[in-house]
Every structure is written in C-alpha cells, then in structure tokens.
Rosetta silent file (secondary structure, phi, psi, omega in degrees, C-alpha in Angstrom):
SEQUENCE: XXXXXXXXXXXXXXXXXXXXXXXXXXXXXXXXXXXXXXXXXXXXXXXXXXXXXXXXXXXXXXXXXXXXXXXXXXXXXXXXXXXXXXXXXXXXXXXXXXXXXXXXXXXXXXXXXXXXXXXXXXXXXXXXXXXXXXXXXXXXXXXXXXXXXXXXXXXXXXXXXXXXXXXXXXXXXXXXXXXXXXXXXXXXXXXXXXXXXXXXXXXXXXXXXXXXXXXXXXXXXXXXXXXXXXXXXXXXXXXXXXXXXXXXXXXX
SCORE:     score description
SCORE:     0.000 S_00000001
   1 L     0.000  142.581  175.718  -60.558 -104.789    2.899 S_00000001
   2 L  -112.535   16.330  174.649  -58.448 -107.209    0.909 S_00000001
   3 L  -144.308  157.194 -177.916  -55.156 -105.487    1.712 S_00000001
   4 L  -103.782  113.299 -175.187  -53.330 -104.452    4.857 S_00000001
   5 L  -125.610  161.288  178.987  -52.610 -100.710    4.901 S_00000001
   6 L  -156.319  147.077  177.347  -51.371  -98.137    7.425 S_00000001
   7 L   -70.190  152.258  173.597  -50.721  -94.399    7.436 S_00000001
   8 L  -102.077   -7.773  175.481  -47.135  -93.111    7.332 S_00000001
   9 L  -156.014  156.555  175.244  -48.069  -89.839    9.043 S_00000001
  10 E  -156.717  166.770 -173.388  -50.817  -88.287   11.160 S_00000001
  11 E  -130.155  155.417  175.709  -51.519  -85.040   12.995 S_00000001
  12 E  -150.320  148.896 -178.393  -52.829  -83.838   16.353 S_00000001
  13 E   -93.014  141.752  179.838  -53.481  -80.423   17.851 S_00000001
  14 E  -128.258  128.657 -179.343  -51.670  -79.194   20.971 S_00000001
  15 L  -136.642  134.776  168.373  -52.758  -76.222   23.071 S_00000001
  16 L  -119.916  154.926  174.639  -51.551  -74.709   26.335 S_00000001
  17 L   -75.869  162.730 -173.910  -52.991  -71.733   28.168 S_00000001
  18 L   -61.184  -30.780 -176.276  -51.038  -68.461   28.202 S_00000001
  19 L   -92.392    6.254 -178.576  -49.913  -68.909   31.824 S_00000001
  20 E  -102.393  132.355 -176.938  -48.681  -72.486   31.338 S_00000001
  21 E  -116.660  133.672  179.753  -45.004  -73.151   30.665 S_00000001
  22 E   -70.191  130.248  175.110  -43.547  -76.334   29.163 S_00000001
  23 E  -100.163  -43.385 -179.149  -41.128  -78.164   31.461 S_00000001
  24 E  -157.164  152.192  176.610  -40.542  -81.300   29.373 S_00000001
  25 E  -141.484  125.916 -175.496  -41.960  -83.064   26.302 S_00000001
  26 E  -121.596  124.709  179.133  -41.394  -86.731   25.493 S_00000001
  27 E   -96.048  129.912  173.702  -42.252  -88.346   22.161 S_00000001
  28 E  -120.536  133.752  170.264  -43.199  -92.026   22.047 S_00000001
  29 E  -134.423  150.274 -171.025  -43.852  -93.954   18.848 S_00000001
  30 E  -152.381  164.545  177.605  -44.617  -97.660   18.540 S_00000001
  31 E   177.558 -177.507  177.395  -45.745 -100.381   16.176 S_00000001
  32 E   -86.607  143.532  176.884  -45.569 -103.940   14.967 S_00000001
  33 L    97.311 -168.974  179.757  -42.297 -105.334   13.616 S_00000001
  34 L   -68.085  152.209 -172.778  -38.699 -104.200   13.883 S_00000001
  35 L   -67.158  140.176  169.111  -38.111 -100.723   15.290 S_00000001
  36 L   -98.538  109.398 -170.602  -38.163  -97.614   13.143 S_00000001
  37 L   -82.150  -17.671 -174.532  -35.463  -95.505   14.793 S_00000001
  38 E  -129.996  129.064  176.376  -35.992  -92.225   12.943 S_00000001
  39 E  -133.642 -179.109  179.478  -39.155  -90.181   12.467 S_00000001
  40 E  -130.253  134.868  177.408  -40.000  -86.542   11.768 S_00000001
  41 E  -120.539  110.261 -175.842  -42.034  -84.163   13.951 S_00000001
  42 L    50.505   42.408  176.937  -43.180  -81.029   12.090 S_00000001
  43 L    83.615   -3.149  178.010  -40.232  -81.418    9.754 S_00000001
  44 E   -94.908  124.262  179.261  -37.696  -81.898   12.560 S_00000001
  45 E   -67.385  131.669 -179.263  -35.731  -85.140   12.369 S_00000001
  46 E  -127.199  128.109  178.622  -36.041  -87.181   15.584 S_00000001
  47 E  -112.203  138.308 -178.609  -33.873  -90.190   16.445 S_00000001
  48 L   -59.637  130.016  175.767  -34.764  -92.672   19.169 S_00000001
  49 L   -93.727  -30.263  173.781  -32.800  -92.110   22.369 S_00000001
  50 E  -139.054  152.787  179.269  -34.177  -95.246   24.032 S_00000001
  51 E  -137.972  149.717 -178.968  -36.013  -98.223   22.597 S_00000001
  52 E  -131.874  153.913  179.655  -38.204 -100.970   24.033 S_00000001
  53 E  -149.024  159.471  175.900  -39.446 -104.249   22.575 S_00000001
  54 E  -146.313  139.786  178.763  -41.702 -107.201   23.292 S_00000001
  55 E  -121.774  125.576  174.888  -41.968 -110.549   21.520 S_00000001
  56 E  -106.978  111.887 -173.068  -45.088 -112.715   21.530 S_00000001
  57 E  -100.291  134.858  171.599  -44.113 -116.186   20.337 S_00000001
  58 L  -118.025 -178.118 -179.757  -46.392 -118.801   18.823 S_00000001
  59 L   -70.070  -17.133 -175.252  -45.559 -122.187   17.343 S_00000001
  60 L  -116.652  -18.096 -172.610  -45.326 -120.647   13.885 S_00000001
  61 L  -157.800  144.696  172.189  -44.196 -117.020   14.306 S_00000001
  62 E   -99.405  111.099  179.105  -42.470 -114.569   16.623 S_00000001
  63 E   -87.758  113.586 -176.282  -44.553 -111.384   16.769 S_00000001
  64 E  -103.611  136.069  177.704  -42.210 -108.491   17.575 S_00000001
  65 E  -128.664  151.713 -176.943  -43.422 -105.094   18.789 S_00000001
  66 E  -135.831  159.551  166.970  -41.424 -101.942   19.507 S_00000001
  67 E  -141.833  146.875  179.609  -41.604  -98.570   21.162 S_00000001
  68 E  -128.719  152.548 -178.165  -39.170  -95.675   20.901 S_00000001
  69 E  -128.385  141.198  171.138  -38.562  -92.610   23.079 S_00000001
  70 E  -148.522  141.201  174.619  -37.068  -89.194   22.349 S_00000001
  71 E   -80.559  114.548 -177.917  -36.901  -85.977   24.333 S_00000001
  72 L  -116.514   29.515 -178.189  -38.532  -83.339   22.110 S_00000001
  73 H   -56.546  -43.533 -177.217  -38.713  -80.538   24.685 S_00000001
  74 H   -65.828  -37.472 -179.839  -36.830  -78.090   22.461 S_00000001
  75 H   -66.524  -48.255 -178.003  -39.087  -78.775   19.459 S_00000001
  76 H   -67.294  -38.256  179.361  -42.334  -78.364   21.395 S_00000001
  77 H   -65.336  -42.088 -178.449  -41.030  -75.294   23.256 S_00000001
  78 H   -68.491  -38.113 -176.871  -39.929  -73.585   20.043 S_00000001
  79 H   -85.434  -41.182  179.878  -43.174  -74.286   18.163 S_00000001
  80 L    74.947 -154.825 -179.579  -45.595  -74.000   21.081 S_00000001
  81 L   -64.402  123.016 -174.115  -49.337  -74.480   20.682 S_00000001
  82 E  -172.917 -179.896  172.420  -49.875  -75.715   17.137 S_00000001
  83 E   -92.323  127.745 -176.395  -50.858  -78.645   14.960 S_00000001
  84 E  -111.211  135.275  179.125  -48.199  -81.360   15.100 S_00000001
  85 E  -120.815  123.002  171.555  -47.542  -83.928   12.381 S_00000001
  86 E   -97.178  129.329 -178.233  -45.469  -87.051   12.904 S_00000001
  87 E  -135.686  176.543  179.799  -44.208  -88.488    9.622 S_00000001
  88 L    65.148   27.355  170.967  -41.700  -90.972    8.195 S_00000001
  89 L  -104.126   87.452 -172.888  -43.067  -93.803   10.349 S_00000001
  90 L  -103.048  102.138 -178.115  -43.376  -96.359    7.545 S_00000001
  91 L  -113.939   13.270 -174.378  -44.564  -99.738    8.838 S_00000001
  92 L   -56.123  -47.108 -179.284  -46.467 -100.916    5.740 S_00000001
  93 L   -72.803  -37.691 -175.220  -44.129 -103.799    4.982 S_00000001
  94 L   -65.460  -34.805 -172.355  -43.494 -104.671    8.631 S_00000001
  95 L   -82.568   -9.028 -173.542  -47.155 -105.144    9.580 S_00000001
  96 H   -56.128  -44.663  179.755  -48.105 -107.584    6.809 S_00000001
  97 H   -68.373  -13.903 -178.051  -47.456 -110.811    8.830 S_00000001
  98 H   -89.827  -16.261 -176.086  -49.528 -109.358   11.697 S_00000001
  99 L   -73.677  137.640 -179.037  -52.665 -108.728    9.623 S_00000001
 100 H   -63.193  -35.793 -179.447  -55.490 -111.192   10.053 S_00000001
 101 H   -68.471  -15.858  176.454  -56.167 -111.222    6.310 S_00000001
 102 H  -104.244   14.997  178.850  -52.575 -112.431    5.846 S_00000001
 103 L    89.218    7.885 -178.296  -52.904 -115.165    8.473 S_00000001
 104 L   -86.416 -168.081 -174.563  -51.604 -113.043   11.373 S_00000001
 105 L  -103.152   16.954  176.010  -53.018 -112.374   14.833 S_00000001
 106 L    61.642   34.996  174.535  -54.597 -108.965   14.056 S_00000001
 107 L  -113.975   35.856  175.171  -52.053 -106.988   16.103 S_00000001
 108 L   -81.443  119.780 -178.795  -50.939 -104.782   13.229 S_00000001
 109 L  -157.517  163.827  170.761  -50.629 -101.231   14.532 S_00000001
 110 E  -159.536  149.889 -179.758  -48.549  -98.085   14.612 S_00000001
 111 E  -176.248  179.199 -178.735  -48.914  -94.799   16.450 S_00000001
 112 E  -154.113  160.675  176.033  -47.360  -91.960   18.423 S_00000001
 113 E  -159.045  152.692  176.651  -47.993  -89.673   21.357 S_00000001
 114 E  -118.662  124.441  173.541  -46.313  -86.783   23.137 S_00000001
 115 E   -93.365  119.341 -178.300  -46.297  -86.528   26.928 S_00000001
 116 E  -112.727  124.491  173.123  -46.012  -82.873   27.943 S_00000001
 117 E  -100.930  126.348 -177.625  -45.167  -81.820   31.492 S_00000001
 118 E  -132.167  159.030  179.140  -46.076  -78.196   32.155 S_00000001
 119 E  -108.525  134.717  179.222  -45.991  -75.711   35.013 S_00000001
 120 E  -136.683  114.805 -176.452  -49.023  -73.641   35.959 S_00000001
 121 L   -64.545  -14.831  179.602  -48.783  -71.185   38.894 S_00000001
 122 L   -85.894  -10.312 -179.740  -52.538  -71.503   39.476 S_00000001
 123 L   -89.581  156.677  175.121  -52.306  -75.238   40.216 S_00000001
 124 L   -66.408  159.860  178.850  -51.419  -76.738   43.625 S_00000001
 125 L   -66.005  121.712 -177.447  -47.845  -77.863   44.217 S_00000001
 126 L  -137.118  153.867  173.445  -47.508  -81.339   42.712 S_00000001
 127 E  -104.239  122.685  178.677  -44.865  -83.903   41.909 S_00000001
 128 E  -103.063  125.347 -178.319  -45.170  -85.370   38.397 S_00000001
 129 E  -122.951  129.591  179.805  -43.582  -88.786   37.919 S_00000001
 130 E  -113.272  120.618  172.814  -43.216  -90.576   34.566 S_00000001
 131 E  -106.270  130.461  176.255  -42.596  -94.337   34.448 S_00000001
 132 E  -140.183  167.206 -175.403  -41.910  -95.780   31.004 S_00000001
 133 E   160.546 -149.950  172.856  -40.891  -98.951   29.232 S_00000001
 134 E  -146.405   83.104  179.651  -42.941 -101.546   27.362 S_00000001
 135 E   -98.274  144.436 -174.250  -44.707 -103.834   29.808 S_00000001
 136 E  -118.865  145.872  168.775  -47.438 -106.185   28.617 S_00000001
 137 E  -125.281  133.988 -179.950  -50.614 -107.636   30.057 S_00000001
 138 E  -171.424 -168.938 -177.072  -52.387 -110.531   28.320 S_00000001
 139 L   -60.261  -28.842 -179.370  -53.271 -114.172   28.947 S_00000001
 140 L   -86.690  -10.926  178.908  -49.598 -115.018   29.521 S_00000001
 141 E  -155.895   86.369 -164.886  -48.996 -112.179   31.986 S_00000001
 142 L   -79.454   -4.816  179.992  -52.307 -111.016   33.410 S_00000001
 143 E  -152.885  150.845  171.699  -51.079 -108.201   35.676 S_00000001
 144 E  -123.676  133.231  178.194  -48.451 -105.487   36.134 S_00000001
 145 E  -124.325  130.215  175.650  -47.813 -104.030   39.588 S_00000001
 146 E  -119.118  132.260  177.035  -45.895 -100.835   40.332 S_00000001
 147 E  -105.630  121.039  173.838  -44.988  -99.755   43.852 S_00000001
 148 E   -95.004  115.570 -178.037  -44.547  -96.037   44.474 S_00000001
 149 L  -113.713  176.539  179.103  -42.344  -95.598   47.497 S_00000001
 150 L    58.615   33.332  175.329  -40.775  -92.682   49.381 S_00000001
 151 L   -88.692  159.723  169.018  -44.016  -90.710   49.231 S_00000001
 152 L  -149.644   79.894 -172.279  -45.212  -88.192   51.765 S_00000001
 153 L   -67.300  118.269 -178.101  -48.669  -87.191   50.558 S_00000001
 154 L   -94.444  -27.981 -177.227  -49.441  -83.705   51.862 S_00000001
 155 E  -160.009  137.141  179.656  -52.723  -83.150   50.020 S_00000001
 156 E   -98.223    4.776  178.622  -54.810  -85.338   47.708 S_00000001
 157 E   -65.307  126.699  177.374  -56.490  -82.447   45.864 S_00000001
 158 E    79.754    7.075  179.846  -55.916  -82.760   42.126 S_00000001
 159 E   -64.922  136.242 -176.580  -54.198  -86.175   42.356 S_00000001
 160 E  -144.058  160.232  170.423  -54.271  -87.966   38.987 S_00000001
 161 E  -137.974  141.032  178.800  -52.931  -90.969   37.123 S_00000001
 162 E  -141.433  166.549  179.283  -52.623  -91.364   33.361 S_00000001
 163 E  -154.670  158.372  170.310  -51.117  -93.781   30.870 S_00000001
 164 E  -119.076  122.474  179.669  -50.208  -94.364   27.240 S_00000001
 165 E  -136.839  164.280 -175.019  -50.793  -97.901   25.988 S_00000001
 166 E  -125.009  150.016  167.232  -50.963  -99.725   22.653 S_00000001
 167 L    73.122   21.465  173.073  -53.092 -102.362   20.954 S_00000001
 168 L   -75.815  142.131 -179.259  -56.159 -102.286   23.199 S_00000001
 169 L  -115.718  128.039 -175.776  -59.370 -103.482   21.524 S_00000001
 170 L   -66.209  -24.777 -177.083  -62.722 -101.998   22.493 S_00000001
 171 L   -87.696    2.396  176.321  -64.587 -105.239   21.790 S_00000001
 172 L  -116.160  113.969 -177.951  -62.510 -107.232   24.309 S_00000001
 173 L  -130.532   67.610 -178.488  -63.411 -106.517   27.932 S_00000001
 174 L  -112.170   91.575  177.775  -61.990 -109.403   29.929 S_00000001
 175 L    54.712   43.048  175.302  -60.763 -108.092   33.289 S_00000001
 176 E   -90.263  102.712 -173.505  -59.046 -105.058   31.743 S_00000001
 177 E  -132.650  154.941  167.581  -58.496 -102.867   34.776 S_00000001
 178 E  -125.745  124.739 -178.241  -56.402 -100.040   36.151 S_00000001
 179 E  -135.511  154.785  173.797  -56.370  -99.771   39.933 S_00000001
 180 E  -133.296  128.140 -176.098  -54.556  -97.850   42.629 S_00000001
 181 L    52.610   38.272  177.162  -54.369  -99.112   46.202 S_00000001
 182 L    81.764   -0.170  179.979  -56.867 -101.819   45.292 S_00000001
 183 E   -99.527  115.651  179.060  -59.457  -99.377   43.928 S_00000001
 184 E   -72.535  129.321 -177.472  -60.447 -100.074   40.313 S_00000001
 185 L   -92.299  149.952  176.543  -60.653  -96.816   38.346 S_00000001
 186 L  -153.147  161.147  177.928  -63.285  -95.993   35.756 S_00000001
 187 E  -147.975   64.267 -174.542  -64.555  -93.073   33.726 S_00000001
 188 L   -68.957  150.432    3.474  -67.841  -94.251   32.187 S_00000001
 189 L   -86.553   -4.203 -175.775  -69.024  -94.322   29.523 S_00000001
 190 L   -65.913  -44.246 -177.198  -65.595  -93.710   27.957 S_00000001
 191 E  -132.372   90.206  174.712  -63.697  -96.147   30.192 S_00000001
 192 L   -63.270  156.873 -174.563  -65.757  -98.802   31.995 S_00000001
 193 L   -66.690  -19.154  179.172  -63.982 -100.410   34.932 S_00000001
 194 L  -104.103   11.052 -179.123  -63.616 -103.744   33.057 S_00000001
 195 E  -147.090   64.672 -175.970  -62.388 -102.226   29.759 S_00000001
 196 L   -70.775  -26.887 -174.828  -59.590  -99.782   30.525 S_00000001
 197 L  -112.388   85.949 -169.402  -57.785 -100.387   27.211 S_00000001
 198 L  -136.144   26.910  175.817  -60.415  -99.678   24.583 S_00000001
 199 L    72.030   45.028 -176.147  -59.015  -97.153   22.109 S_00000001
 200 L  -123.294  159.946  175.355  -59.956  -93.962   23.943 S_00000001
 201 E  -131.512  105.224 -175.536  -58.520  -90.535   24.670 S_00000001
 202 L   -80.257   -4.966  171.750  -59.994  -89.005   27.805 S_00000001
 203 L   -78.052  -35.771 -178.935  -58.327  -85.635   27.115 S_00000001
 204 L  -105.870   -3.341 -179.051  -60.370  -85.226   23.906 S_00000001
 205 L    63.000   34.370 -179.037  -63.255  -87.508   24.958 S_00000001
 206 E   -99.655  140.437  173.113  -62.701  -89.624   21.843 S_00000001
 207 L  -112.162   20.861 -177.497  -63.529  -93.320   21.509 S_00000001
 208 L  -122.744   37.973  179.834  -62.000  -93.552   18.032 S_00000001
 209 L   -80.032  -33.171  174.704  -58.301  -93.658   18.838 S_00000001
 210 L    61.461  111.763  173.212  -58.008  -97.298   17.665 S_00000001
 211 L    65.045   14.132  169.009  -55.250  -99.531   18.987 S_00000001
 212 E  -154.067  155.589  177.887  -53.947  -97.005   21.509 S_00000001
 213 E  -129.850  134.243  170.090  -55.171  -95.380   24.722 S_00000001
 214 E  -126.583   98.580 -171.888  -54.305  -91.997   26.221 S_00000001
 215 E  -128.981  151.738  178.391  -56.299  -91.842   29.430 S_00000001
 216 E  -138.732  142.954 -178.595  -56.261  -89.934   32.720 S_00000001
 217 E  -132.744  140.934  169.090  -58.189  -90.541   35.944 S_00000001
 218 E   -73.346  139.798 -179.531  -58.652  -88.517   39.139 S_00000001
 219 L  -129.090   27.666 -179.761  -57.404  -90.472   42.169 S_00000001
 220 L   -58.438  -34.616 -176.691  -58.215  -88.076   44.997 S_00000001
 221 L   -86.522    0.321  179.594  -60.368  -90.728   46.681 S_00000001
 222 L  -112.055   -4.988  179.614  -57.693  -93.438   46.497 S_00000001
 223 L  -120.133  136.815 -178.966  -54.818  -91.470   48.064 S_00000001
 224 L  -117.016  147.789  173.989  -54.794  -90.257   51.664 S_00000001
 225 L   -58.699  132.464 -178.062  -52.830  -87.516   53.358 S_00000001
 226 L    97.487  -12.017  178.543  -49.857  -89.103   55.107 S_00000001
 227 L   -59.689  136.951  177.574  -49.500  -92.034   52.672 S_00000001
 228 L  -108.857   -2.496  177.469  -45.878  -93.045   52.191 S_00000001
 229 L  -156.106  165.720  176.726  -46.512  -95.503   49.336 S_00000001
 230 E  -151.331  146.893 -179.157  -49.052  -96.416   46.659 S_00000001
 231 E  -115.835  122.763  176.918  -49.677  -99.534   44.576 S_00000001
 232 E  -107.016  133.785  178.623  -50.657  -99.301   40.906 S_00000001
 233 E  -136.289  137.232  174.084  -51.907 -102.423   39.121 S_00000001
 234 E  -122.075  138.378 -178.219  -52.979 -103.050   35.530 S_00000001
 235 E  -134.474  154.929  170.222  -54.649 -106.299   34.441 S_00000001
 236 L  -154.187  126.295 -179.701  -55.914 -107.987   31.290 S_00000001
 237 L   -89.902   -5.803 -177.643  -57.412 -111.446   31.107 S_00000001
 238 L  -151.926  -60.029 -172.832  -57.284 -111.708   27.308 S_00000001
 239 L   -62.619  133.207  174.712  -56.436 -108.672   25.211 S_00000001
 240 L   -76.366  114.443 -178.103  -52.740 -108.121   24.471 S_00000001
 241 E  -125.099  132.063  178.714  -51.990 -104.626   25.794 S_00000001
 242 E  -111.188  115.289 -177.742  -48.585 -102.907   25.798 S_00000001
 243 E   -91.638  120.773 -175.957  -48.219 -100.159   28.391 S_00000001
 244 E   -93.605  -40.851  173.162  -45.689  -97.512   27.304 S_00000001
 245 E  -150.731  156.587  173.050  -45.884  -95.060   30.192 S_00000001
 246 E  -129.940  133.613 -176.081  -47.704  -94.373   33.439 S_00000001
 247 E  -124.972  132.194  175.354  -47.788  -90.857   34.895 S_00000001
 248 E  -117.614  144.657  176.154  -48.754  -89.848   38.419 S_00000001
 249 E  -124.170  109.216 -175.262  -49.512  -86.359   39.752 S_00000001
 250 E  -136.830  142.893  172.206  -49.289  -86.210   43.558 S_00000001
 251 E   -84.980   90.606 -173.785  -48.725  -83.521   46.157 S_00000001
 252 L  -134.667    0.000    0.000  -45.838  -85.327   47.815 S_00000001
C-alpha cells in the first residue's frame, strides 16, 4: 500500500441464549491520536462517559493513544441478540503520523469492543469484576501487576480471566505473558504462553482480529478454595500493548 487507510465503521454479531439475561454492557473504543468522543452503535449516538490516554514520546514525536468508555446497557438490552455496527469513528487523518509509510512507528490503529455481563441460572454463583483504564506494557514498562484482595474463594469451578487490549502484533513474541498467581496462562495454538497479545479472539477462535485482543482463559487450576487474594500480571518485553480492561469470574 502507498497510502494509510482505516475503516470508519465495522460490525460484529452478538448472541445470548434464551435463558441468559443482560446485567450490564460496556462499550470501549480506542485508537491512535486525539480522542473521538462520539460514536454511533446501531444508529444510537454514544458519547464517552470516561476517557483514558497514553503518550509514547520519542525525540521527534509524541505518539498519543486514547480509549473511551460508555455504558450501553440500555441499547444492548433493547436490541438483544443481533448484528451490531459501530460507526462514526473517523481516525483517517489522526493516524497518518503513526503509519510506517509516513515515517511513523506503525502503531496506527482503531477499534471497538463491548463487554457484556449476563446472568444465567444454570451457571454456578460467581462474582464478575471488571477493571478498566489504559495501562501499557512495552520496553519502557515491562509489566503490570494487579492485586485482587478481599476474596473468599468458595469454589474454583468455572473460574476465568479475560481481557481487552490494543495494538498487539502477532509477529512479536518477546515475553508477552498473562499470569495469575505466578502461573503463565496459555491457550495454544491461538495464544502461546509467550505471545498473549497477538490479534486473537478466543470467543470466536479467530486469529485475524489485528491490533486488538479479546481473550479469555480458564483459571480453575490457579485459584484454590480459601484464597483471600490473587495476583494478576501482564508482561511485554518489546511490543507496545495497551490493556483496556481485565475481567475476572470467581466464586467468591
């Protein structure tokens, strides 16, 4: 390509089973450059309720990245299982300095995801916890550590951890890990233990997500009954990765 281009809209399918009820739905969108505060989800105008940013500075340029959050529970509840289109996310002009063909650092990206929390009477009793922000791992900050406190794990059946992250590259696998209580997680071949941020979606089993990851791992073997805390760590020895949210599902 001799030009730097990006979509202004894209679509994804969402399905719940008949016995599953939506509790909450959170929309995240992110990209390179200054924040775009307003987008559209299936024709419904959405304005950012919270925003996050990160700046990677070089001797010649400050590379700014953003993420935005909005509670879209009412939209998802009203529409239900359907095909969802996010539009009006126009980053074409913003990403030009980030494109390698324009002398940038090849971190031109944009994307979106919806985190849906649902209730299912057939599942065991679990506590779902969502941590969000925009924390980065790269050569200048090689690890992120989160401490989960005030736990009282009653059962480890069905325990899971998932995350939404941006700008992971599948061809860079330098100590890219996700671990809990010192145990490095993996889901090969989709997510090798040294390449956690590689443009994959483990809900759809896709390796063509490109510049974002939506992944989930079972952690039954890393959590014990009676645990009162847990340590989550993410690392990257090279690739610039921006973690937007981490979600845990624990019977606590």
């Amino acid at each position: 390509l001799n030009e730097c281009i990006i979509l202004t809209e894209s679509s994804a399918n969402f399905q719940l089973q008949a016995n599953q009820q939506i509790v909450a739905a959170y929309l995240y969108w992110a990209g390179s450059g200054e924040i775009d505060l307003e987008v559209s989800l299936n024709g419904n105008s959405v304005t950012a309720e919270r925003e996050f940013s990160f700046t990677f500075s070089t001797t010649t340029f400050d590379y700014i990245y953003f993420s935005a959050f909005a509670d879209v529970t009412s939209i998802i509840t009203n529409i239900g299982s359907d095909n969802y289109t996010l539009s009006e996310l126009d980053l074409l002009e913003a990403i030009q300095p980030y494109c390698q063909i324009n002398g940038g650092n090849a971190t031109n990206f944009g994307g979106w995801g919806v985190t849906v929390i649902y209730e299912d009477p057939l599942l065991p009793l679990n506590q779902v916890t969502v941590f969000d922000g925009l924390e980065t791992v790269y050569t200048g900050n090689t690890s992120i550590t989160l401490e989960l406190n005030n736990l009282n794990v009653l059962d480890n059946t069905g325990a899971k951890i998932g995350f939404l992250s941006w700008e992971g590259d599948s061809n860079i696998a330098n100590n890219e890990t996700l671990s809990i209580n010192g145990n490095i997680l993996s889901n090969p071949p989709l997510n090798p233990e040294d390449n956690a941020f590689n443009g994959t979606n483990s809900f759809t089993n896709s390796s063509e997500l490109y510049n974002m990851d939506i992944d989930v791992y079972p952690i039954e073997n890393t959590i014990n009954v009676g645990d009162i805390s847990a340590t989550i760590q993410l690392t990257s020895g090279q690739d610039l990765v921006m973690v937007n949210n981490i979600i845990t599902v624990l019977n606590s």
